[in-house]
ZAMARPA-288291 format. One record per residue (C-alpha): residue in three letters; x, y, z. Coordinates in steps of 0.1 Angstrom, whole numbers, plus 5000, padded with zeros to 4 digits. Layout:
<sites>
AlaXYZ
...
</sites>
This chain:
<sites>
Unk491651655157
Unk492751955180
Unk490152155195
Unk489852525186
Unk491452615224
Unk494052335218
Unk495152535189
Unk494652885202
Unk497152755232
Unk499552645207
Unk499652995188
Unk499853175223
Unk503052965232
Unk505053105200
Unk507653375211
Unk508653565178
Unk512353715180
Unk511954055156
Unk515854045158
Unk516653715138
Unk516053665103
Unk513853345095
Unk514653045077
Unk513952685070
Unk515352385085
Unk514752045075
Unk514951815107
Unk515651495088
Unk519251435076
Unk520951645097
Unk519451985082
Unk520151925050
Unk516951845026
Unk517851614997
Unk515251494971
Unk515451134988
Unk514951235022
Unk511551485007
Unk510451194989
Unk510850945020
Unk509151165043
Unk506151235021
Unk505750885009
Unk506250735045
Unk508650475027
Unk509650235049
Unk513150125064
Unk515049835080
Unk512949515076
Unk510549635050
Unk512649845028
Unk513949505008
Unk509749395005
Unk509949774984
Unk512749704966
Unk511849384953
Unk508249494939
Unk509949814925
Unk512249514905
Unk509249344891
Unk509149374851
Unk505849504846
Unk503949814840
Unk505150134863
Unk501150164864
Unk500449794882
Unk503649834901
Unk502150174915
Unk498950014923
Unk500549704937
Unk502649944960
Unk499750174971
Unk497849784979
Unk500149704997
Unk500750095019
Unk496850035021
Unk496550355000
Unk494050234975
Unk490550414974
Unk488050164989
Unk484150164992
Unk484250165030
Unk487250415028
Unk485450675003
Unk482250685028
Unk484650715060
Unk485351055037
Unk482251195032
Unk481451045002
Unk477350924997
Unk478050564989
Unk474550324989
Unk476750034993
Unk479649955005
Unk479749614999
Unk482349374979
Unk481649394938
Unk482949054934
Unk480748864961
Unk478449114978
Unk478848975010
Unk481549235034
Unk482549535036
Unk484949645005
Unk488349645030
Unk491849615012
Unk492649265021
Unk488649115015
Unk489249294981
Unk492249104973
Unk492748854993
Unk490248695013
Unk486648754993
Unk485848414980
Unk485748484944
Unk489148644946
Unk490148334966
Unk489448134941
Unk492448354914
Unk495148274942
Unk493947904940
Unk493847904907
Unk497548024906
Unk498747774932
Unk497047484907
Unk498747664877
Unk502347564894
Unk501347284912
Unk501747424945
Unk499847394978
Unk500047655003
Unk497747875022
Unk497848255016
Unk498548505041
Unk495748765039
Unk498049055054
Unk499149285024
Unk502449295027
Unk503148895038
Unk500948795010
Unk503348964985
Unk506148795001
Unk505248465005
Unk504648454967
Unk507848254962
Unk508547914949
Unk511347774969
Unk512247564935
Unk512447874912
Unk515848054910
Unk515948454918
Unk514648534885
Unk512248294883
Unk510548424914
Unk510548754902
Unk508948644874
Unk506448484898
Unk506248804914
Unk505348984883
Unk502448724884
Unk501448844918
Unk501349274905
Unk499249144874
Unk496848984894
Unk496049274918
Unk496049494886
Unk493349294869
Unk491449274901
Unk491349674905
Unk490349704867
Unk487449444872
Unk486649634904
Unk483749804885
</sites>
């Protein structure tokens, strides 16, 4: 955060010319603003390697509302405990709902927090596979694949994966 004499020496190094007129320039593609390149500045959306991780949970056949949430899980956007007191806000506890033992973080929420372990599991049974989950947002989301199901299949299996996090936020409290 800028100190009050960082900012007053920022302020002091602006030269105003009476003589032009002023305008607006938008420094991302090439001048010219375009609703995509607003929207992909604000929303910090991703490009090269991540950009096909968006576009496949923005494919998923669920609810726009889970698919938001899923999203935001994944950007680490979502409103946690620990995250709410880090703001200000009077929190008495800060601890995990399900299992009361850590901090409420993003990936203990919905990943690693041994009740929650225990959904992912249960999934793994449900198909009869056996794997270990990553408990980094955005590999967790891709590594829920099933190398035997065709592209729709896993997309269904994906769909599976946004439901999940859903019901977890909505049993949250």
């Amino acid at each position: 955060m800028p100190q009050v004499d960082e900012v007053e020496n920022l302020i002091q190094q602006v030269t105003v010319n009476k003589e032009s007129v002023d305008s607006w320039f938008w420094k991302d593609e090439e001048g010219k603003y375009t609703v995509k390149s607003g929207y992909s500045k604000i929303q910090n959306f991703p490009s090269g390697k991540n950009s096909n991780l968006y576009r496949m949970l923005w494919t998923v056949k669920v609810a726009p509302s889970a698919q938001f949430l899923a999203w935001r899980v994944i950007m680490n956007k979502v409103p946690k405990r620990i995250n709410l007191r880090r703001r200000g806000v009077q929190l008495t506890d800060v601890s995990c709902v399900f299992c009361g033992l850590e901090e409420e973080t993003n990936t203990h929420l919905f990943f690693t927090c041994n009740v929650i372990k225990k959904i992912w599991n249960m999934c793994n049974r449900w198909v009869e596979v056996s794997t270990t989950h990553h408990n980094q947002l955005k590999a967790h989301f891709q590594q829920f694949d099933i190398l035997t199901l065709n592209s729709n299949g896993n997309m269904l299996w994906k769909g599976v994966w946004v439901s999940i996090i859903r019901n977890i936020w909505d049993h949250k409290e």
